[in-house]
Each structure stands twice: as C-alpha cells, then as structure tokens.
C-alpha positions as CSV (number, residue, x, y, z in Angstrom):
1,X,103.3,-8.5,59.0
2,X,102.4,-9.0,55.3
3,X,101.5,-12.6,55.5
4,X,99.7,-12.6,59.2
5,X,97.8,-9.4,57.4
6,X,97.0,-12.2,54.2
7,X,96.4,-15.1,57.0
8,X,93.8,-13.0,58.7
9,X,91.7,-11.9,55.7
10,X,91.8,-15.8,54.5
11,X,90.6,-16.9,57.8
12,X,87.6,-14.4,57.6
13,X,86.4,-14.7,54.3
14,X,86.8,-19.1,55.0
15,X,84.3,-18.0,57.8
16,X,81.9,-16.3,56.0
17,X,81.7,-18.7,52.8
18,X,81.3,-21.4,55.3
19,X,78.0,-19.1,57.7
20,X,76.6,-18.5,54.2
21,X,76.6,-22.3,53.1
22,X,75.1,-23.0,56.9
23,X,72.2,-20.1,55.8
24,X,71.5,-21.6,53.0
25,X,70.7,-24.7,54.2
26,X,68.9,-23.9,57.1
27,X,66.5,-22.4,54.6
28,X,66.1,-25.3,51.9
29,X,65.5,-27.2,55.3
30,X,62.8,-25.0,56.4
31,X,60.9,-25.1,52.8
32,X,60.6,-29.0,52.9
33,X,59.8,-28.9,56.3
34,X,56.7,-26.8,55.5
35,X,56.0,-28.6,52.5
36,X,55.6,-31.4,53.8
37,X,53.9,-30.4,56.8
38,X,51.3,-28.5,54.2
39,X,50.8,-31.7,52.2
40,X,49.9,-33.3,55.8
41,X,47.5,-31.0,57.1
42,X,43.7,-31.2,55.0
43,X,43.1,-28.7,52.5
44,X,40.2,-26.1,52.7
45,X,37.9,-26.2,49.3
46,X,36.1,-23.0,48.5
47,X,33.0,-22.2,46.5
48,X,33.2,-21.1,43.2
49,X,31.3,-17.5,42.9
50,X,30.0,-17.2,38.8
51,X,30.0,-13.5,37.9
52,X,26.8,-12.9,36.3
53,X,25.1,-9.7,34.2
54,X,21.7,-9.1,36.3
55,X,18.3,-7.3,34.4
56,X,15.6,-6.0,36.9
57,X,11.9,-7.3,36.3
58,X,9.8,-4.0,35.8
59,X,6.3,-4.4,35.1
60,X,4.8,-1.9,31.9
61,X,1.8,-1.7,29.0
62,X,3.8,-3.3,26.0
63,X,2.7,-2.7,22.6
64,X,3.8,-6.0,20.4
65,X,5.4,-5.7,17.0
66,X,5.1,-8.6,14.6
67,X,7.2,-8.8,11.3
68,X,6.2,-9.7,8.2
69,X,7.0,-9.6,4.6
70,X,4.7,-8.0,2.2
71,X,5.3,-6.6,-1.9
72,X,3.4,-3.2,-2.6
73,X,0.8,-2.3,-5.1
74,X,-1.1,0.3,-6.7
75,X,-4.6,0.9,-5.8
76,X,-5.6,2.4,-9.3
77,X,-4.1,0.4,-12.5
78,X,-5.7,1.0,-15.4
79,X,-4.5,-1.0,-19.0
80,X,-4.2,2.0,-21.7
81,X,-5.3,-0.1,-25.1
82,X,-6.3,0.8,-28.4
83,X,-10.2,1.3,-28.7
84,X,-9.9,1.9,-32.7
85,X,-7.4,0.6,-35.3
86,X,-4.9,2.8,-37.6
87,X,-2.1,4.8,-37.6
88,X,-0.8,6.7,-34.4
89,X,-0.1,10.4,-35.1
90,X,0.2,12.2,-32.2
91,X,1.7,11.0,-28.9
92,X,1.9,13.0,-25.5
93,X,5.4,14.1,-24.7
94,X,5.6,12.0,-21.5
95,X,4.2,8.5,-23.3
96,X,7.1,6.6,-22.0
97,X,8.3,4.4,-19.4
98,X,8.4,6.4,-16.3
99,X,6.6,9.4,-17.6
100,X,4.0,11.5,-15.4
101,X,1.1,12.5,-16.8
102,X,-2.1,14.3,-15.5
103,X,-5.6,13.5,-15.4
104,X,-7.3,14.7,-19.0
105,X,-3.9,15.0,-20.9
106,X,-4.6,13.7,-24.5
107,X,-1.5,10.2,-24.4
108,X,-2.6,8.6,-28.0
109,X,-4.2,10.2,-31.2
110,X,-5.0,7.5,-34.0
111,X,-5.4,8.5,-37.6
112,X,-8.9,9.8,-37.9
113,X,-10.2,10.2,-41.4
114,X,-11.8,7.2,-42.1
115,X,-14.1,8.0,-38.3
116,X,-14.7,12.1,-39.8
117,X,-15.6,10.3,-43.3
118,X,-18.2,8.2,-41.2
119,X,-19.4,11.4,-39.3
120,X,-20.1,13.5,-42.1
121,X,-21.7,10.7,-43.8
122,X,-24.1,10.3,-40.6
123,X,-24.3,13.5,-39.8
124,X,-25.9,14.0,-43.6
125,X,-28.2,11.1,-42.9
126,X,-29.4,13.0,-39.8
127,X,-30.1,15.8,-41.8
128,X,-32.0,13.9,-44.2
129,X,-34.6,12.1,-41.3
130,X,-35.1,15.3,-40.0
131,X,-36.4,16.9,-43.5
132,X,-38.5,13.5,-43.8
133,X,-40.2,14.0,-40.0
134,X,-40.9,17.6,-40.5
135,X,-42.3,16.9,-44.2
136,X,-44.5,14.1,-43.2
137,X,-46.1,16.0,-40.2
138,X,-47.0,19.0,-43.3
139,X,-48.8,16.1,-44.8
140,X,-50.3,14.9,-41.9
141,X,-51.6,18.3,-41.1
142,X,-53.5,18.5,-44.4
143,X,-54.5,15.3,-44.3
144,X,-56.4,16.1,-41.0
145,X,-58.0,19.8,-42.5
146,X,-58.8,18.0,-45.5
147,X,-60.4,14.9,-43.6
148,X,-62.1,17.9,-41.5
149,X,-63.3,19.9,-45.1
150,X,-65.0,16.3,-46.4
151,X,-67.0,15.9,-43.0
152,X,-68.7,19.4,-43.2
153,X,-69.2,18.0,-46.7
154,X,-71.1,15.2,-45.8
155,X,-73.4,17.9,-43.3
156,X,-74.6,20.0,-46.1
157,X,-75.5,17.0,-48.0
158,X,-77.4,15.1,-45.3
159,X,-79.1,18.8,-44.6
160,X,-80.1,19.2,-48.3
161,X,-81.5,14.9,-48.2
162,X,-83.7,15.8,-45.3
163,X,-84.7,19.6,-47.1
164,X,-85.9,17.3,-50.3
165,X,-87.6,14.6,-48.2
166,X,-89.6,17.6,-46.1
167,X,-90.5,19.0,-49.9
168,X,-91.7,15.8,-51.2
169,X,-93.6,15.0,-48.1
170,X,-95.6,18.4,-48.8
171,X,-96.2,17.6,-52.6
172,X,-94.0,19.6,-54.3
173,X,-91.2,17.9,-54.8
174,X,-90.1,15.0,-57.0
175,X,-88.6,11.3,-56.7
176,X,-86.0,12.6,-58.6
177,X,-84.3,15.2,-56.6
178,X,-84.7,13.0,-53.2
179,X,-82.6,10.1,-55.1
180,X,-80.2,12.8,-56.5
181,X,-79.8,14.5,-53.2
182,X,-79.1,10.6,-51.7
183,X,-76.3,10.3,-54.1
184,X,-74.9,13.1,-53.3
185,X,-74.9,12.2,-49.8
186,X,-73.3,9.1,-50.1
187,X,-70.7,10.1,-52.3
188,X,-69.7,12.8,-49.3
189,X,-69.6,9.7,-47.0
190,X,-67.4,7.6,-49.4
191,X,-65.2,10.8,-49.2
192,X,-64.6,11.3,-46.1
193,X,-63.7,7.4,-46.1
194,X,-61.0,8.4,-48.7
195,X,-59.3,11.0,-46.6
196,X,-59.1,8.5,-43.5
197,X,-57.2,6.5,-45.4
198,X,-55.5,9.3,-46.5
199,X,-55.0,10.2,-43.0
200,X,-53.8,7.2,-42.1
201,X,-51.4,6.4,-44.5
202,X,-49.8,9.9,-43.5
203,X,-49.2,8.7,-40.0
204,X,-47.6,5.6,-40.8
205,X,-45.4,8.2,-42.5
206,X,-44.4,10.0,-39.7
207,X,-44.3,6.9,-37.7
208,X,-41.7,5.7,-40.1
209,X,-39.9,9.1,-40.3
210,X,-39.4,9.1,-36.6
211,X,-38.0,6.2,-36.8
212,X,-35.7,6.4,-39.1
213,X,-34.7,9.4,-37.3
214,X,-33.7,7.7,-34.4
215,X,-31.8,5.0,-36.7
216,X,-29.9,8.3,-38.0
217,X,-29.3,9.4,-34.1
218,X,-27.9,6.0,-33.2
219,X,-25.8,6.2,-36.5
220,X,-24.6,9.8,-35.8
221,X,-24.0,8.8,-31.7
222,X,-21.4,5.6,-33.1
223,X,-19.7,8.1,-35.5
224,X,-19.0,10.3,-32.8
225,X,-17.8,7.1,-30.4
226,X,-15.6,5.8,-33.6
227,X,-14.0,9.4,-33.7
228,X,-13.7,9.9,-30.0
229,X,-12.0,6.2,-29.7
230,X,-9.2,7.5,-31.8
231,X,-8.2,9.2,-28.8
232,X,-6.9,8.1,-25.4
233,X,-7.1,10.3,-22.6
234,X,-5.5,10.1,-18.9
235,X,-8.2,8.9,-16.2
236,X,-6.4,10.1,-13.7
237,X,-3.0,11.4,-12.0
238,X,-0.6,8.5,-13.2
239,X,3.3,7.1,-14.2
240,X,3.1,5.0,-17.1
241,X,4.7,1.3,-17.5
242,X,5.1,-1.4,-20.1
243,X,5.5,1.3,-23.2
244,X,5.3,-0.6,-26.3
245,X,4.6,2.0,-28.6
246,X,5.9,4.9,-30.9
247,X,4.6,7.6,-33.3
248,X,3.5,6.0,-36.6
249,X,3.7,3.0,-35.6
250,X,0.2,1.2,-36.4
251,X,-2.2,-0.6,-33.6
252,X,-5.1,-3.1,-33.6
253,X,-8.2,-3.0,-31.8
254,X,-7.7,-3.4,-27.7
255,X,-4.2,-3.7,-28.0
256,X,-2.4,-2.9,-25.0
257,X,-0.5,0.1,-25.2
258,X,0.6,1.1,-21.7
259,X,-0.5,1.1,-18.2
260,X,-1.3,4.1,-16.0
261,X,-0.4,3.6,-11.9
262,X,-1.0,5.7,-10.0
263,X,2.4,5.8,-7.2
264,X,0.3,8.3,-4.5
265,X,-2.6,5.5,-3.5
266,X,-0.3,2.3,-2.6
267,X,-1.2,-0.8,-0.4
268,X,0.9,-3.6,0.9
269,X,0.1,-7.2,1.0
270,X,1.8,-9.3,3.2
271,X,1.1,-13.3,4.6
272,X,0.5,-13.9,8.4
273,X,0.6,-17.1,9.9
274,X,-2.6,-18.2,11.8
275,X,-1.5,-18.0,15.0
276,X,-0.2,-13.7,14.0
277,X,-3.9,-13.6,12.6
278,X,-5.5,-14.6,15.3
279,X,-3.7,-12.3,17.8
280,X,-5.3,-9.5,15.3
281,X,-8.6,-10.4,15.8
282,X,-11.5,-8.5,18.1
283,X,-15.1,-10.3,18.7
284,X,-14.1,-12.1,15.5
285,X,-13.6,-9.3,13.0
286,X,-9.8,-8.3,12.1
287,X,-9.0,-5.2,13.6
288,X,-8.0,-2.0,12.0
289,X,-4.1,-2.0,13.2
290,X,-1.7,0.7,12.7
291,X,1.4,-0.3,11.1
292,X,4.9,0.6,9.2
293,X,6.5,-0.2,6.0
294,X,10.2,-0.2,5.9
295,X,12.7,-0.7,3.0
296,X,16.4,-0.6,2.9
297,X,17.5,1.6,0.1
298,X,21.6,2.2,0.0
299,X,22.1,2.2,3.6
300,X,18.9,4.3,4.4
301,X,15.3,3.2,5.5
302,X,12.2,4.4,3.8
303,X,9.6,4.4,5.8
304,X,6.0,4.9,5.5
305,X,2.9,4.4,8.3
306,X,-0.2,2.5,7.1
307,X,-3.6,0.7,8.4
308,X,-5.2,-2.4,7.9
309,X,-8.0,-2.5,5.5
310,X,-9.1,-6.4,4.8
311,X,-7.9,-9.8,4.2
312,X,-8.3,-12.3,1.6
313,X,-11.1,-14.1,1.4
314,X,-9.5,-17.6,0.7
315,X,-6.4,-18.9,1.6
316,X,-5.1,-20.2,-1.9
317,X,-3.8,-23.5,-3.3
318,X,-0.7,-24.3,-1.7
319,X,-0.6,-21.6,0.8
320,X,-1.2,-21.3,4.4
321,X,-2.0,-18.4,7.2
322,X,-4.1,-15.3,5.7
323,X,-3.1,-12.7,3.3
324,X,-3.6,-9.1,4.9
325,X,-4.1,-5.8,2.9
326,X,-3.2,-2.2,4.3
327,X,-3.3,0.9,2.8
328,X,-0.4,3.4,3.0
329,X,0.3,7.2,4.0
330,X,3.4,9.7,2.8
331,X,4.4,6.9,0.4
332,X,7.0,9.1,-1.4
333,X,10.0,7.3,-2.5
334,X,8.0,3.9,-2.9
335,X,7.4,2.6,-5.8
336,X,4.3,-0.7,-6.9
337,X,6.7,-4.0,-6.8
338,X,9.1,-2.7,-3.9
339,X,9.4,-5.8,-1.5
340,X,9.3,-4.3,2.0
341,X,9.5,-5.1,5.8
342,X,5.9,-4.4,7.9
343,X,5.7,-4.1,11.3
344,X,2.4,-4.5,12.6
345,X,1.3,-3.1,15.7
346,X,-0.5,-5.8,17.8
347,X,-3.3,-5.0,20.8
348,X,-1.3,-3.7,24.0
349,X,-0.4,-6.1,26.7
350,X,-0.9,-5.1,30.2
351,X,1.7,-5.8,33.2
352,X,4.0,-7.6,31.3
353,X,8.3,-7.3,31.4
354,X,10.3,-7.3,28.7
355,X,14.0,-9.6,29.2
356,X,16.4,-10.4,26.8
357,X,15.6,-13.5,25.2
358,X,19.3,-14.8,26.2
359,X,17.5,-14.7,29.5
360,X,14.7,-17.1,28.8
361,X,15.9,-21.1,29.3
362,X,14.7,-23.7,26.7
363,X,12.4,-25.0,29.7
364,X,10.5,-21.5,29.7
365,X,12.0,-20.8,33.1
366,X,14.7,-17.9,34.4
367,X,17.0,-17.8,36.5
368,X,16.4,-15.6,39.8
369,X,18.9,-13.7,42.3
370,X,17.5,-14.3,45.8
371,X,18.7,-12.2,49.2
372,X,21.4,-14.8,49.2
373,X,23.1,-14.4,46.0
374,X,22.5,-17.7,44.7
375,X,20.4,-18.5,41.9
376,X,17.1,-20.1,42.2
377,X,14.6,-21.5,38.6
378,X,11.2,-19.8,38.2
379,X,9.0,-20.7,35.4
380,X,7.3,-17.9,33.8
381,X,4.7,-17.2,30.8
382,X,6.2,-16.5,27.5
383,X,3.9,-14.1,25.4
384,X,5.9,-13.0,22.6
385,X,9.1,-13.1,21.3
386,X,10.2,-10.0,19.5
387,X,14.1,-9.5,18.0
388,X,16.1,-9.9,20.7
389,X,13.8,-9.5,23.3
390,X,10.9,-12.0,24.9
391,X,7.4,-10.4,26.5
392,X,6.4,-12.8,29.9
393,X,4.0,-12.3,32.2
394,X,5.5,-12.8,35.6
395,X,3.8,-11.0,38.7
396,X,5.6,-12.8,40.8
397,X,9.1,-11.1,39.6
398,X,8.6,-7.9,39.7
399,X,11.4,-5.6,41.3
400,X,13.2,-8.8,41.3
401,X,16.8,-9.6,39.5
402,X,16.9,-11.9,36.6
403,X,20.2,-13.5,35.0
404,X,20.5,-11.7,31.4
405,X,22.2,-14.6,29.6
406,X,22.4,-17.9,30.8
407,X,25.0,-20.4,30.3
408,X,25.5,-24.0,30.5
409,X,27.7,-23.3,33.2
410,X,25.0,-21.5,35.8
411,X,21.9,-23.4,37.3
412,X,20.2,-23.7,40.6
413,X,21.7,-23.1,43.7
414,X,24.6,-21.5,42.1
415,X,26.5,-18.8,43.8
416,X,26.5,-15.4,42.3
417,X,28.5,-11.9,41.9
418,X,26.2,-9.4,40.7
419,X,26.8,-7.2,37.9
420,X,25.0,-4.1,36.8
421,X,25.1,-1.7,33.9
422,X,26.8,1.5,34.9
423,X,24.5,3.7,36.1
424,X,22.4,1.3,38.2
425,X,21.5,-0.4,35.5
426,X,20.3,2.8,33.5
427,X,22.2,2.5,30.0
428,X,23.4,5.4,28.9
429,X,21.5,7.2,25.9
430,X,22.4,9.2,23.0
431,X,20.4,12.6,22.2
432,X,17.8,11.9,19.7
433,X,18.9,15.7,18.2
434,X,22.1,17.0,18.2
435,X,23.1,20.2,17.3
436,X,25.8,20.4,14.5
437,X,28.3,22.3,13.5
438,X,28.7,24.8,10.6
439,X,31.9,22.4,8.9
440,X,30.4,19.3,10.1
441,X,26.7,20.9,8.3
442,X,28.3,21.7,5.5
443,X,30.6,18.4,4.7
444,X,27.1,15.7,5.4
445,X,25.0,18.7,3.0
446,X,27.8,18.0,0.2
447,X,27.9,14.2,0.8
448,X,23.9,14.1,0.0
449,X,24.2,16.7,-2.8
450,X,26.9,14.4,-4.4
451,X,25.2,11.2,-3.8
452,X,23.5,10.2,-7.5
453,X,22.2,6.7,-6.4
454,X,20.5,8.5,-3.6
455,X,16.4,9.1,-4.2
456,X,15.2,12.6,-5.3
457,X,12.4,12.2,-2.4
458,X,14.8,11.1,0.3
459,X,17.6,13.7,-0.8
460,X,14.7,16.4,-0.2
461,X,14.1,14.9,3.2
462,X,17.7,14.4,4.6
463,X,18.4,17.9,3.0
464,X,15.6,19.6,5.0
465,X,16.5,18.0,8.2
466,X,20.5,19.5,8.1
467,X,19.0,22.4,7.6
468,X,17.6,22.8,11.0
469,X,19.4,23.7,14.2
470,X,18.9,20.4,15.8
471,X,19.5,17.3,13.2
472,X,18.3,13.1,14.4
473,X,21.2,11.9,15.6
474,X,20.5,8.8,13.8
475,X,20.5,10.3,10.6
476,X,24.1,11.6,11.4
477,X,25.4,8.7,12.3
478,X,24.3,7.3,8.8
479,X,25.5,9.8,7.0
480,X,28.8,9.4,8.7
481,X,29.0,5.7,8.6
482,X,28.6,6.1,4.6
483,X,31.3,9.0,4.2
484,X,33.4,7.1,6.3
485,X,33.7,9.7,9.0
C-alpha cells in the first residue's frame, strides 16, 4: 500500500510539472504572436499638445516710467573765504566737517587790531572835517554881513557925492569937498570889491571842507568794511564741508576756508537719451514731470518725490542726449554727491496692455490662443519697454489670450493646453498693512534700535511706522529678511 500510495503522488505531481510547462508555453506563444501581429498592423501617430502659461489682453491708461541715472546737488553752495588777512581767534563751535550751523551765527573771527587802529584813526579824521565845514561856513557867514556892511558903505558915500554936487551947483560949496566926497566914494567901491574876494575865497573854503569831509566819510565807511571783514557770518541755514582750518592758525586774503550747503534745497541731474527727451516734450517745451529718486542704503530704499525744473542748454563735448534738472521734496536722509536711481513719470498712454516682455517675439509679434487651442502669430505695436514688462497697443487683442513666454519650441499652428494662474488668472496679493504682534513689534523695534549703520532720518521713519497698529508689509519683510527671520 506504501509504494502504490508513493506511485500515485509521483504520477500526479509528473502531471502537473508537465500542465504547467504546456501553460507556459502557450503563453510565450501568444506574446510573439501579438508582437508580431502589432509590428504588422500600421501605427497611429498623435499630435503633440505644448502646455503653455496664458496672460489675458486687458486694455488700461498706463503711466510709463523711464530710468535714469542722475548725482544730487545742493541748490545753495556758498565758498566761506577769508575777506581780511591775520590771525584767526575765535571759531564757532560747529566750524568742522559736518557741522550745522544757522543763518547769522558768527563761523570765523580774524585778529582785529590793526582794522580798530584804522577806525579810530578815521574816525578822528572825521571829526576833524567836520570842525573844518562848520568853521568855514562861520567864516563864510561874516564874510557875507561884512560884504553886506561895505555896500551900505558905498550908499552913504554916493548920497553925501550927490549932497556936495547939489551944494556946489547952488554956490556954496567948493571943488574941494566934491573931489573929497569922490574919493571917498570910490574907496567904499574898492571895498566892497575887497570883501567879494573875501567872500569868495571863503566859499572855496567850504567847498574844500565838504569835500574833504566826504574823503573822511569814504575813509571812515572802508574802516568799518576792513573791521567787519574780520568776521564771517553764516548766510544761511547750512552743513559745512572741505574744513581746512583751526584756531590760530593764520589766513590770506580770499582764501578758502570752508563751504556752506545747504542739505534741505537738493536737485538731481540726470542724462536722457534723445529719444527719452523727446517722449517729455509738449508743443515743444519740456514738460514739468513728476518723478522719484531712489537710493539703496543697507538693504533699505530712500526715497524722495521731485519735479522737473529745466534742461541744459548745450549738450557738451563728448556727450550725447540732454541733461535734465529736477528739484526735490522730503529730501531727509540724502545727502549733495549721493548717486541715485530716478524714475520719471512719462505722459499717460491710453488703451494700451501691459505683457511680459518674455511674451513679445524678436519679430515684434505674439503668439495668440484661438477657439481652437492652437497658436496663431499677431504682430502688434511695441510702445515701451519697462523692467520686465513691454506696453503695446493692440486693439485687436483685447479679451484675448496671449502666450506669456515663448520658446523656440512653440510657433504657429501649434497645439496648446492652457494654463492659468490660480485664481483665474488673478495672482494672489499680499496686504499692503499687516497688523503685528506685540513680540514680533517688539523684536523688529530692537533690530532698528541696534542697527548703528542704519540713518538717524530713516531709523526715525521705520521707528514711527512699528509704532502704529497696522505696519507696510514691505517694510516687514525687510526688516525680517535683514534679522534673518
């Protein structure tokens, strides 16, 4: 029984080793069978569908923005020099570099003896021509009664010629007393001739006083300029720069001690090239266009508005496009000599789009999703290019789908899956103010306390705005990228 039992189970398992083996190659037959049957029958190509990121053509009033490079500059520099030689005694307690002084503060005192020697001196020699004057008009006063006293002189004797001629014409009188009384009539004449000269001669002594009196005022008037040249007051409301000077030190004539700037009345310069001047121009005359300074300062932007004021009236040797002027507003934390970005503000355009300017082909055309998916070249009207971004003018387009970067790979008649931003293509904004709280507040308040390369003006500013309930969002975000946070 034991070995029919061990006969059996051999039998069966020979039987199932050998179904298994048949299995197996009925299925290797099958494969090749349909592979070669698939290598027979003609394959079916299908299109290749590009995935592409779409931007919709919306038509709005677009206000270019140009950038240029400009320096800034004081408005009101005035050279501080020396107007009198000699030794410096007295100094202002702010005549260094950087100091701030205010308008009428006494900067420079130079020794001033030898200009109070020259005073007094013509101050004496005033005194003096104004003793002669008033002396000479006393003599000229007397010279005119006694000119006046010789006159009535010269009446009584005329009167008592004629009496004697009347006496002699009836018979009494004598030859002698006629020639007598003629005598004395002309010798009253030659008198009054005397004090005329007299006369005169005292007026060309007052002539002479006055003016030597008016030699003495001029004389007096350049004392009191030498004196008030040995000191140097502040015209206006100023920092000083280029300090080359110290207390005792000793300074010539117009040499240049200092300059005053004033920092509160800045203007930019900056170069445009022809083609950015002529976009600025109405009915021929540059237009007065609002603009904005911007410089970088440790990982924060100062920023300042401004408006155009004039442009150079030549182009310069070796230079091209036109050199514009603006003047600045809230210029606090600026400084004269701070190279800076400006970003001018040109006229609006009207029913324009804005696109990326990955969008825009090297042909000036774009590519456009019709109703059928597929991709179709339309040339449009490039007006600007700003960062990133182009400004065209393409009626046409609008409400219609544009590719948002273009490839080598994608051209006309190309077929297309569409992709959006989320949101139908509405991006997803941050809050320009968020509110913050009181350990957040109080760690970006310690991080601009503890800053020392940081600004006073813009420590002030970023300090006031944590202050508030609701801080700029971008100012937290720089604040955070700089602590690390």
């Amino acid at each position: 029984m034991r070995f029919l039992r061990r006969s059996l189970i051999g039998v069966f398992m020979l039987a199932a080793t050998l179904g298994l083996l048949a299995f197996a190659a009925n299925t290797v037959f099958s494969a090749l069978s349909d592979r070669l049957a698939e290598e027979n029958r003609p394959r079916q190509v299908r299109e290749r569908v590009f995935a592409v990121m779409v931007e919709p053509v919306v038509a709005r009033d677009v206000t270019p923005v140009m950038t240029a490079f400009g320096e800034l500059r004081s408005t009101r520099t005035l050279d501080i020099r020396a107007k009198a030689s000699g030794t410096v005694v007295a100094l202002h307690p702010a005549f260094e570099e950087g100091g701030r002084v205010q308008a009428g503060d006494l900067l420079v005192r130079v020794d001033q003896a030898d200009a109070l020697s020259t005073l007094e001196v013509a101050s004496a020699n005033m005194t003096e021509a104004e003793s002669e004057v008033r002396d000479a008009k006393v003599a000229l006063a007397l010279a005119e009664d006694d000119l006046v006293a010789a006159q009535e002189q010269v009446l009584l004797r005329e009167k008592a010629l004629a009496r004697q001629l009347r006496v002699l014409e009836s018979g009494f009188g004598s030859d002698a007393q006629v020639e007598t009384a003629e005598l004395a009539a002309a010798t009253a004449r030659q008198s009054v001739l005397a004090k005329r000269q007299t006369r005169a001669n005292t007026q060309s002594r007052v002539a002479q006083a006055d003016i030597n009196l008016s030699r003495q005022k001029i004389a007096l008037q350049e004392a009191e300029r030498a004196l008030a040249d040995t000191q140097i007051y502040a015209a206006f409301d100023g920092t000083l720069s280029g300090v080359s000077l110290v207390q005792g030190g000793l300074v010539a004539a117009n040499e240049q001690l200092a300059q005053l700037i004033a920092g509160d009345t800045l203007e930019v310069s900056f170069r445009l090239s022809t083609a950015q001047y002529a976009r600025l121009l109405e009915n021929g005359s540059l237009i007065n266009s609002d603009l904005q300074v911007r410089l970088s300062a440790d990982g924060f932007d100062l920023t300042a508005p401004g408006v155009i004021t004039r442009e150079s009236a030549i182009v310069g040797e070796g230079q091209s496009g036109r050199l514009i002027f603006a003047r600045l507003q809230g210029t606090a934390g600026f400084r004269p000599g701070d190279f800076v970005t400006v970003l001018v503000e040109e006229p609006a355009l009207n029913d324009v789009s804005i696109l990326p300017a990955a969008a825009l082909g090297a042909d000036g055309s774009v590519l456009v999703v019709n109703a059928e998916d597929r991709l179709e070249r339309v040339v449009v009207d490039l007006l600007r290019r700003q960062g990133n971004d182009v400004i065209i003018r393409a009626s046409g387009l609008i409400g219609k789908e544009v590719v948002a970067a273009r490839t080598p790979l994608l051209g006309e008649g190309l077929k297309v899956r569409i992709l959006r931003p989320a949101a139908q293509g509405e991006a997803a904004t941050k809050p320009d103010m968020i509110e913050l709280s009181e350990e957040r507040r109080t760690q970006l308040i310690a991080f601009v306390e503890g800053n020392n390369r940081m600004p006073e003006d813009v420590k002030e500013r970023l300090l006031s705005q944590l202050a508030q309930q609701a801080v700029p969002a971008s100012t937290v975000e720089r604040l955070e990228s700089r602590m690390g946070g």
